[in-house]
C-alpha positions as CSV (number, residue, x, y, z in Angstrom):
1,X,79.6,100.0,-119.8
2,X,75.9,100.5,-119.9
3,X,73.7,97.6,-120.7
4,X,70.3,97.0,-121.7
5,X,67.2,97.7,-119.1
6,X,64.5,94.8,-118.0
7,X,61.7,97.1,-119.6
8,X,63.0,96.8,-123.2
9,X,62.4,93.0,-122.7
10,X,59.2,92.9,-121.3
11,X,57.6,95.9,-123.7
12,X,59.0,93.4,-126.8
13,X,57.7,90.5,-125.4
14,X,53.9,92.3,-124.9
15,X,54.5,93.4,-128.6
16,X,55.4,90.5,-130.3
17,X,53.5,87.5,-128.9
18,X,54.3,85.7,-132.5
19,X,58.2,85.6,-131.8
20,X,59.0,82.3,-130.5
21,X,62.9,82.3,-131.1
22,X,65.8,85.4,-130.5
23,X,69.0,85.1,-131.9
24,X,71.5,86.2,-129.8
25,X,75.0,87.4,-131.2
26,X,78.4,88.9,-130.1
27,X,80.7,90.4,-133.1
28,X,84.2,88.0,-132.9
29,X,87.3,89.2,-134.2
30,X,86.5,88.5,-137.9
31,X,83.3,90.6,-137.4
32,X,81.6,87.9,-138.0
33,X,78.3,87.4,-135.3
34,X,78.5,84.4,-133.4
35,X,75.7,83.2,-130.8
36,X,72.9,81.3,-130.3
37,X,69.2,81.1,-131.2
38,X,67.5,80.8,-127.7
39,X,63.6,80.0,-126.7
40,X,61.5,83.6,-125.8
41,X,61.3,82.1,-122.8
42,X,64.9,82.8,-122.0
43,X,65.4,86.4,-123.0
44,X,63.9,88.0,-119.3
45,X,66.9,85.8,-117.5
46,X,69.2,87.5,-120.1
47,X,68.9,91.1,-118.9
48,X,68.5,90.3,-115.2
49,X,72.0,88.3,-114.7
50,X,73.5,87.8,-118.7
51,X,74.2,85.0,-120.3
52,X,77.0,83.3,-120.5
53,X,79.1,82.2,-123.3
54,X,82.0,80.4,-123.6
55,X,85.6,82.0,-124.0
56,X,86.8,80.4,-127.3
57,X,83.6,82.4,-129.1
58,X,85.9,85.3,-129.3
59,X,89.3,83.1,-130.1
60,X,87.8,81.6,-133.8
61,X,89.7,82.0,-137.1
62,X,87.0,83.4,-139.8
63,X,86.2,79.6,-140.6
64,X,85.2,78.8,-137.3
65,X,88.2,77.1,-136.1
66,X,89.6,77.5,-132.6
67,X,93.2,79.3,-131.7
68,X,94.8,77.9,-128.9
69,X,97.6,80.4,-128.9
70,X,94.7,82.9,-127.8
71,X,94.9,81.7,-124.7
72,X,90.9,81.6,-124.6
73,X,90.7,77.8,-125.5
74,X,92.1,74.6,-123.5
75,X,94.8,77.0,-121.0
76,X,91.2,78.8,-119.5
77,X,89.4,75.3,-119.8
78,X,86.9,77.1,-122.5
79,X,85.3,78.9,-119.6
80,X,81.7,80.4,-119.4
81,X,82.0,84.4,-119.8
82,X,78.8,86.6,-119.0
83,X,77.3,88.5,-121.8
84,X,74.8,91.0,-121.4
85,X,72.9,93.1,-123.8
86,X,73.4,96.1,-125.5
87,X,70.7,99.0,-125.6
88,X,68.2,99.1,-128.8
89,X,69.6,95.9,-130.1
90,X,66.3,93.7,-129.2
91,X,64.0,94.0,-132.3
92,X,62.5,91.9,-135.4
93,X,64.8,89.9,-137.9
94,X,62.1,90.7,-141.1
95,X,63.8,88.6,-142.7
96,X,63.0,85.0,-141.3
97,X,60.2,83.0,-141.9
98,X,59.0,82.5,-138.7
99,X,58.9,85.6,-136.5
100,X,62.1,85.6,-134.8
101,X,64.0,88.3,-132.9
102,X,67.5,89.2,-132.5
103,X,69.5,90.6,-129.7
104,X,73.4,91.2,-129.6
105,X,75.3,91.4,-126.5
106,X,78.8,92.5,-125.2
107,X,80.7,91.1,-122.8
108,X,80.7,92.7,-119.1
109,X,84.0,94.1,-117.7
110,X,84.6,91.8,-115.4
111,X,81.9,88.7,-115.1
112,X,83.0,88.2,-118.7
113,X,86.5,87.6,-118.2
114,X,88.9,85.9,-119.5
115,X,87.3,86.8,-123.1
116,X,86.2,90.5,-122.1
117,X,89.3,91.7,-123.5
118,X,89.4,89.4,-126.7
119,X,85.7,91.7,-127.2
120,X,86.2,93.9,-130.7
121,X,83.5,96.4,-129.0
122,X,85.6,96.3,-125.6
123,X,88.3,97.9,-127.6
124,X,86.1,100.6,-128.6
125,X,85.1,101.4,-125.8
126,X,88.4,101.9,-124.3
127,X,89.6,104.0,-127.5
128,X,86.3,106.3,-126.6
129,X,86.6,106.7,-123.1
130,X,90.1,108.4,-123.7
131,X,89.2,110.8,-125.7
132,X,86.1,112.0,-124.1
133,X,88.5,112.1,-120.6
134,X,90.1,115.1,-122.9
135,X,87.3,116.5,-123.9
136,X,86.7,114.9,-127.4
137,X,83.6,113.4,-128.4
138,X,83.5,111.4,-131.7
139,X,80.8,111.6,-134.3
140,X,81.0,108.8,-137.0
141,X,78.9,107.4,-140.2
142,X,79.6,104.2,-141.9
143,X,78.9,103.3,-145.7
144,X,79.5,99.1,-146.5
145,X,80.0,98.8,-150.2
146,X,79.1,95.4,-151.2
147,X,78.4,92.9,-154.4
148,X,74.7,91.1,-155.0
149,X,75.8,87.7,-156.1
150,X,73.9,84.4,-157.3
151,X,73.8,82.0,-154.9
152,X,74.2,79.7,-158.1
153,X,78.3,80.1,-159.5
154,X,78.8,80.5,-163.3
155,X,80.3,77.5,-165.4
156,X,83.5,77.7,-163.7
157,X,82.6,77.8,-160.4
158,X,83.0,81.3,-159.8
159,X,80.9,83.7,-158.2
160,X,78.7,85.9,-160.4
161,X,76.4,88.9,-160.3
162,X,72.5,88.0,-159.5
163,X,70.3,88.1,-162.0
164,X,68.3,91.4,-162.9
165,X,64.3,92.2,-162.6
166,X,64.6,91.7,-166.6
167,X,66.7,88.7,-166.4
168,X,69.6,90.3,-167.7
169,X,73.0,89.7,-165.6
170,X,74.4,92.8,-165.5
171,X,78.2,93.4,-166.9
172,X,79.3,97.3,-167.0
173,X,79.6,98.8,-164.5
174,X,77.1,101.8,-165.1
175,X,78.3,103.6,-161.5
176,X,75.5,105.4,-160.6
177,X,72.7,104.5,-162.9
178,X,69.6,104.3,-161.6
179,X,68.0,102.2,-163.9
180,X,70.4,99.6,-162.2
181,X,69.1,100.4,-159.0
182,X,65.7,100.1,-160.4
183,X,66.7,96.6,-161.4
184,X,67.2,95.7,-157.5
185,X,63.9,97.3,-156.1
186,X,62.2,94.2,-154.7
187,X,65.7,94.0,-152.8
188,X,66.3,97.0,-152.2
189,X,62.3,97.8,-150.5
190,X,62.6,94.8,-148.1
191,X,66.0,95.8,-147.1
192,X,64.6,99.4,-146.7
193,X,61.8,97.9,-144.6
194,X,63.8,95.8,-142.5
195,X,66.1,98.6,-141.8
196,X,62.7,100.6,-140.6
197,X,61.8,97.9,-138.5
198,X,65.3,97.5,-136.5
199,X,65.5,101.6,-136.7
200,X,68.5,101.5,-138.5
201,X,68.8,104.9,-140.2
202,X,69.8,103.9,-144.0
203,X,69.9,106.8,-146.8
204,X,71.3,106.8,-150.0
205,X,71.6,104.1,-152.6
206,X,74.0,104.1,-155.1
207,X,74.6,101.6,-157.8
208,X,78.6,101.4,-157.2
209,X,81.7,101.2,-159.8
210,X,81.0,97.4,-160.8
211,X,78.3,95.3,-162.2
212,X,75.9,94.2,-158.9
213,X,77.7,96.5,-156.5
214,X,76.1,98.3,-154.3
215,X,76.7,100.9,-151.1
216,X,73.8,102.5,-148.5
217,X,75.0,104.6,-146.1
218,X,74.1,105.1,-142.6
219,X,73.2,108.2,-140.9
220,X,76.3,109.7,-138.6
221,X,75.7,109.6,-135.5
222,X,76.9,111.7,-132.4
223,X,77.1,108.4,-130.0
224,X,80.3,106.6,-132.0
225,X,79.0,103.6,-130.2
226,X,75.6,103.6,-131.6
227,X,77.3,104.6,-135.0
228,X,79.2,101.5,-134.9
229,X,76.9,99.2,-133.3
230,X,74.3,100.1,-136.7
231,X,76.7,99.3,-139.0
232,X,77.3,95.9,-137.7
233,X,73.7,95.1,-137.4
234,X,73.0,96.4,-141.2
235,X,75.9,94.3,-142.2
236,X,73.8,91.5,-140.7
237,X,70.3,92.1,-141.9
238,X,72.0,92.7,-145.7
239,X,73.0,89.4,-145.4
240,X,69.8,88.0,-144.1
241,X,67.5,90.0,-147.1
242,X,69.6,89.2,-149.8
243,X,69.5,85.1,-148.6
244,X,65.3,85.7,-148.4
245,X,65.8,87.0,-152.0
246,X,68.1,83.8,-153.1
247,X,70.6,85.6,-153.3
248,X,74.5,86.1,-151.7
249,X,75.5,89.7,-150.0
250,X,79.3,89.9,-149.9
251,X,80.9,91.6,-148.1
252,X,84.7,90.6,-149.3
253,X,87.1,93.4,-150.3
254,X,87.7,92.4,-153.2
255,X,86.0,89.4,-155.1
256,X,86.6,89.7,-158.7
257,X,90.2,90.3,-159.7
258,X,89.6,92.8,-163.0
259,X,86.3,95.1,-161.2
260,X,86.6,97.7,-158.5
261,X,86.7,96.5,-154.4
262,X,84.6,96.9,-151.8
263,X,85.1,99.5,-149.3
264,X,84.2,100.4,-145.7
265,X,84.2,104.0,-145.4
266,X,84.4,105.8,-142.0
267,X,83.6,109.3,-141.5
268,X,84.5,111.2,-138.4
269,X,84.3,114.2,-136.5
270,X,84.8,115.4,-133.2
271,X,82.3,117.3,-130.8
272,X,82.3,119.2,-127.8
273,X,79.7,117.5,-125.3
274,X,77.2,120.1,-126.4
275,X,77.5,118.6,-129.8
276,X,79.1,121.4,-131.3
277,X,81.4,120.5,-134.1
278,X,85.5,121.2,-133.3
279,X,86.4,120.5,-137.2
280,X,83.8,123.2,-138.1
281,X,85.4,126.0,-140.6
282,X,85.2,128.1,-143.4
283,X,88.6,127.1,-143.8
284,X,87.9,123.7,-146.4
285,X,91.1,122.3,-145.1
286,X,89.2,122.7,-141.3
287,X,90.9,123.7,-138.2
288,X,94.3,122.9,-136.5
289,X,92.6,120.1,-134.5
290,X,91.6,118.2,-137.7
291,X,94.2,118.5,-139.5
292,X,96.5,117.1,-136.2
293,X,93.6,114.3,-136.4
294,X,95.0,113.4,-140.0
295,X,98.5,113.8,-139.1
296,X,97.8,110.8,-136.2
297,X,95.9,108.7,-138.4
298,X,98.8,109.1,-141.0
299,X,101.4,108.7,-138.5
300,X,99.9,105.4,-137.6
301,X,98.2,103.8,-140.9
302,X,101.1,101.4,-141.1
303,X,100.4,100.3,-137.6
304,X,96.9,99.5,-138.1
305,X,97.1,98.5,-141.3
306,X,96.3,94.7,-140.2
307,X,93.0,96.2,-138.5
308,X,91.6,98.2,-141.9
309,X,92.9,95.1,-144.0
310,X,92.6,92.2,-142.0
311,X,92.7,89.4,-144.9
312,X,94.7,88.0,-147.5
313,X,92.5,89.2,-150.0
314,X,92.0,92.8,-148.5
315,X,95.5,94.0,-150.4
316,X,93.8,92.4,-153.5
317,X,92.1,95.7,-153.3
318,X,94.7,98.6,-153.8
319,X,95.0,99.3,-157.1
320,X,96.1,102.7,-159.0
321,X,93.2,104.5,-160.7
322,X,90.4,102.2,-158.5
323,X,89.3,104.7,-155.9
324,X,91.6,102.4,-153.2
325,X,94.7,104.8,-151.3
326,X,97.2,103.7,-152.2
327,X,99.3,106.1,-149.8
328,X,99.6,108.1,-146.9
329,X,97.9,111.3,-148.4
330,X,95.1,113.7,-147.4
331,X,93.5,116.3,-149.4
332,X,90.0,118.3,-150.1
333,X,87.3,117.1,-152.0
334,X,89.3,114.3,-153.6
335,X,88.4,110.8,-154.1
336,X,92.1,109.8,-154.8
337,X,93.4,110.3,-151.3
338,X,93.2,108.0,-148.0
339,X,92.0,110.6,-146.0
340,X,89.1,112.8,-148.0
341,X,87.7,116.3,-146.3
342,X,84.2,116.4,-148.1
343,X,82.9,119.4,-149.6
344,X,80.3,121.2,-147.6
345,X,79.1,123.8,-145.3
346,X,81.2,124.7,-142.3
347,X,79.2,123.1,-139.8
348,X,79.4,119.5,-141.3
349,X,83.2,119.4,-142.1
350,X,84.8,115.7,-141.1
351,X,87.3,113.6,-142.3
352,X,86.1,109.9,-144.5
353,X,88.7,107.6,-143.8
354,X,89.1,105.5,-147.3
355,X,90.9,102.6,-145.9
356,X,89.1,100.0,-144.6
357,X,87.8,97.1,-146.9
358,X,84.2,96.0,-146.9
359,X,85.7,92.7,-144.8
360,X,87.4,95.2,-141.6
361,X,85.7,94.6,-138.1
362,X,83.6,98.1,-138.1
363,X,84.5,98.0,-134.0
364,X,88.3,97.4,-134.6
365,X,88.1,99.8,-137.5
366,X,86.9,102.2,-135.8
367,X,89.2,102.1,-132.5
368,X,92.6,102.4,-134.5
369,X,90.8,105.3,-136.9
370,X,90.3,107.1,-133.4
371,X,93.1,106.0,-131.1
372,X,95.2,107.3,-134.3
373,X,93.4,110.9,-133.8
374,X,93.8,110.9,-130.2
375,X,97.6,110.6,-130.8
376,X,97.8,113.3,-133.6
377,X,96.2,115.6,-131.2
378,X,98.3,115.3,-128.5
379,X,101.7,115.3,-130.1
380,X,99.8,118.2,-132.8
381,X,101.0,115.8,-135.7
382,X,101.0,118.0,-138.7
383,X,100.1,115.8,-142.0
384,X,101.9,117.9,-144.8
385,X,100.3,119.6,-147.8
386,X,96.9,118.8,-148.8
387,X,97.3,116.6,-152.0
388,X,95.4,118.6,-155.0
389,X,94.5,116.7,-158.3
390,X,95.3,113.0,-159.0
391,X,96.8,111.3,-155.7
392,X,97.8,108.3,-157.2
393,X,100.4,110.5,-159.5
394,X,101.4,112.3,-156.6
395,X,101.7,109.5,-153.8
396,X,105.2,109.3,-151.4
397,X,104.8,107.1,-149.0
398,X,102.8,104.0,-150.1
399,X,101.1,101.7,-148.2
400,X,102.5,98.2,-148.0
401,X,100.0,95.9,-150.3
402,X,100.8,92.3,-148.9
403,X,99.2,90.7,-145.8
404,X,102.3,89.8,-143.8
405,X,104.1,93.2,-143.9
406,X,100.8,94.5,-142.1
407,X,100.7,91.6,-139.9
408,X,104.4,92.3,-138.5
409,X,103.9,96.0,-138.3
410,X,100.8,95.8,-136.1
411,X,102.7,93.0,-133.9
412,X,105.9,95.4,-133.3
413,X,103.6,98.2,-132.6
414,X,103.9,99.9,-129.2
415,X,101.2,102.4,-130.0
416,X,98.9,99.6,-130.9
417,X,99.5,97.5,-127.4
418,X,98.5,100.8,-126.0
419,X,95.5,101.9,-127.7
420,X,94.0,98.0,-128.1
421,X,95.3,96.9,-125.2
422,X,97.7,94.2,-124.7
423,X,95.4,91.3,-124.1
424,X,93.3,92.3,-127.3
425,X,96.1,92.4,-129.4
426,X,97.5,88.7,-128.5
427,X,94.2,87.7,-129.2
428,X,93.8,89.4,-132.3
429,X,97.1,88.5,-133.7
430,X,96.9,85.3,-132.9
431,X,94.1,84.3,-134.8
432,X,95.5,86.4,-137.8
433,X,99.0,84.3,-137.6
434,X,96.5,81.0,-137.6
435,X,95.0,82.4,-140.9
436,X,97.8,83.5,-142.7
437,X,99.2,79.8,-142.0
438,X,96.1,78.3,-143.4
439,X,96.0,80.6,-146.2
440,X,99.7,80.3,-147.3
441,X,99.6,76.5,-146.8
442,X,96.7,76.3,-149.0
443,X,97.1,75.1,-152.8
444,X,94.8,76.2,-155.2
445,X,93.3,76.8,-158.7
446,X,96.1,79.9,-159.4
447,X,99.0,77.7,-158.4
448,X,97.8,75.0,-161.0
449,X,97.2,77.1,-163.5
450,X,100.8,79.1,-163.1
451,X,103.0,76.2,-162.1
452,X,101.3,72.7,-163.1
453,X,103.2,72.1,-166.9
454,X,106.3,74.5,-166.9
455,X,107.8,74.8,-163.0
């Protein structure tokens, strides 16, 4: 792994005298960034021999809570594990108050064992490594759909859309109306800015299929690390403009029950190390290699279900008729499908991957999309007939929608233990078990409602 050089310290330092704190973050199993908000004074140290972190960072549930059957908490005595940082990742947060930097970090191979392999980027790296030994070099864009909420709740305690420019909380859905997006352009210009100043290369805004939703994409990039590495730090710095604007990005898959989820879409390629594009065609169905690419990803989209919908409330998303797959399908220009060939000249076909929910780790996401093509590849996987027209009338093979069918097909999966690697996937599992323990043992406001008077 390559880590970050002395210089990119000391030229950030000599540039931004003001910055008195840096917060320092590694992306846990949840996706969520965990660290520490360190002195300037400590950052040189950082880059010359790590810093260490101890090995239950990486062994949380997505409340915080430690999982001993990691094998990262009491049975490795919480050990320290060395972190060091990644390139680029030292800039601004424009968000703060006080001038504060931010740096994220990976754990090294081997100073930052036990927890190196418990590291959702680790994976990634593994994933990538195999298929550039074959000759394969992954090209990837991400696009985060997402809902601006009130910080306040409505009179029931729910969550609700924020507020509008003309104080007007907004109720249709009005996809892609721009006088929506106008509504959010004091959000929408910071978020723009603060995207400029961490060089995170943002596009497109579209006001999305529900009242406050909102996607941006992200540039693709021929480095699938970089790729990834972006779309974790945007999910960040979403969060941290739209709390500087009183208001709640979230990032859930899906939040309200009767308006459309929130999806993480992937798109992929592959490249030669030139950079030349092996999906390329005049063909709009693309060439033998990607259509073996969908035939692995098909092949294993029950296996990694667990990794695109990691949460209880990720299957709260597939829905007929909700742009959500429901199925393993594929087909050309055709939103209704799990895996979607966009339109387009030859030289930019790909594959979006339609799976993920807004809540899937982008790193684990991202390994099981590509350890899934590696395998189609090999074993030339061939994914059928390309669906034409309305997918959801046409859908086979559907996709399991409940949280522990997922859970036990990732668990039995040899192909998973492979690509992950064991030690990841005990890890990962593990804290996923914990959760859906918590979650099921949970009582709440549905059960109430249901069962109170007449069970």
């Amino acid at each position: 792994m390559q880590f970050a050089d002395r210089k990119e310290a000391e030229a950030f330092l000599a540039a931004h005298p003001e910055v008195r704190s840096i917060e320092l973050f590694i992306i846990d199993a949840n996706g969520v960034p965990r660290g520490k908000l360190l002195h300037r004074d400590e950052l040189l140290a950082i880059y010359d021999t790590g810093r260490p972190l101890p090995s239950s960072i990486l062994a949380l549930t997505i409340q915080g809570e430690d999982v001993e059957g990691t094998g990262l908490v009491w049975e490795v005595a919480d050990a320290d594990c060395w972190t060091y940082p990644l390139p680029g990742s030292l800039t601004l947060q424009p968000w703060r108050a006080t001038p504060t930097g931010q740096l994220q970090v990976s754990m090294h191979p081997t100073q930052g064992l036990p927890a190196t392999p418990a590291d959702p980027r680790q994976a990634l790296v593994r994933v990538v490594d195999r298929l550039k030994a074959d000759g394969f070099h992954p090209v990837m864009a991400v696009e985060l759909e997402f809902y601006l909420l009130d910080k306040q709740r409505d009179a029931h305690g729910r969550p609700q859309p924020a507020l509008q420019m003309n104080g007007v909380r907004p109720e249709a859905p009005q996809v892609y109306g721009v006088y929506e997006l106008e509504q959010l352009q004091p959000f929408l210009d910071d978020l723009y800015a603060a995207c400029e100043v961490q060089g995170l290369p943002v596009r497109t805004a579209i006001s999305e299929y529900a009242p406050g939703q909102v996607e941006l994409t992200l540039e693709h990039r021929f480095d699938v690390l970089q790729a990834i590495d972006e779309g974790v730090r945007y999910k960040r710095l979403v969060k941290g403009v739209a709390n500087r604007h009183g208001l709640q990005a979230c990032f859930m898959a899906k939040p309200f029950g009767d308006r459309a989820g929130s999806g993480l879409h992937m798109h992929v390629s592959l490249a030669d190390a030139d950079g030349n594009n092996l999906y390329a065609s005049e063909d709009p169905q693309g060439t033998p290699l990607l259509r073996h690419s969908i035939g692995g990803m098909m092949a294993t989209l029950l296996d990694s279900l667990a990794i695109f919908c990691p949460n209880a409330n990720s299957f709260r998303r597939f829905q007929a008729n909700s742009y959500a797959p429901l199925a393993k399908s594929w087909g050309v220009n055709n939103r209704t499908v799990s895996f979607r060939v966009p339109g387009g000249p030859a030289k930019s076909r790909h594959i979006e991957h339609r799976i993920c929910g807004a809540d899937a780790n982008p790193y684990l996401a991202a390994a099981a999309i590509l350890a899934g093509i590696h395998k189609g590849i090999r074993e030339q996987i061939d994914p059928g007939a390309a669906i034409t027209g309305n997918g959801y009338e046409q859908a086979k093979e559907f996709l399991p929608t409940d949280w522990l069918t997922a859970l036990r097909a990732l668990e039995q999966s040899a192909w998973a233990r492979d690509a992950l690697g064991e030690e990841f996937l005990k890890v990962f599992l593990a804290i996923k078990w914990e959760e859906y323990r918590q979650f099921m043992g949970e009582v709440g406001e549905q059960d109430w409602r249901w069962y109170l008077t007449h069970a």
